[in-house]
N, C-alpha and C positions, 0 to 999 in steps of 0.2 A: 609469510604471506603478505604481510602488510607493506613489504617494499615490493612487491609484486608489482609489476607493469598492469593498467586498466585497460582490459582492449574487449572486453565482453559485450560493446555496446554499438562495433564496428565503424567503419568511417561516416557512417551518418547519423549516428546519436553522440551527444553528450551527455552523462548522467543527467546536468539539469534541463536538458531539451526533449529527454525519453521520460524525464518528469513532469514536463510541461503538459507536453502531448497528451500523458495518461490522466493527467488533472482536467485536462481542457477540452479532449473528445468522449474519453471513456461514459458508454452511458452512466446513471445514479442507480444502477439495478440493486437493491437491495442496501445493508447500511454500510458505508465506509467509517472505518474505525482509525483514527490515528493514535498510533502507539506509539509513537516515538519515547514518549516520556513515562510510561505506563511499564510496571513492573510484568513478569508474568502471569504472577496471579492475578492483579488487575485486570491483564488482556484477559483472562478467562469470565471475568465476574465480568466484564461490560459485555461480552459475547454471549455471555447467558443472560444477562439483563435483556441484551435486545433482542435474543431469539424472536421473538414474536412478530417482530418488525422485520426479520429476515425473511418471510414468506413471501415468496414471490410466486404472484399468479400465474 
């Protein structure tokens, strides 16, 4: 898979321009989490840390 041709993003996105776009319009509804560097259980324990702060009115 990993020499797989990249076409899931069609002729008008580039991964880092379908990046941009979702950093730079998506509303801040609730918490955004960057796990890039965050183990799994990490991602679990910061998602249960912030549950509380995920409630959206």
């Amino acid at each position: 898979m990993a020499t797989r041709g990249k076409a899931g993003y069609g002729a008008y996105w580039s991964v880092t321009g379908l990046d941009r776009v979702l950093r730079e319009r998506t509303p801040r509804i609730g918490p955004w989490l960057d796990t890039s560097e965050l183990s799994v259980g990490e991602t679990v324990e910061a998602i249960l840390a912030g549950r509380e702060r995920a409630r959206v009115a």
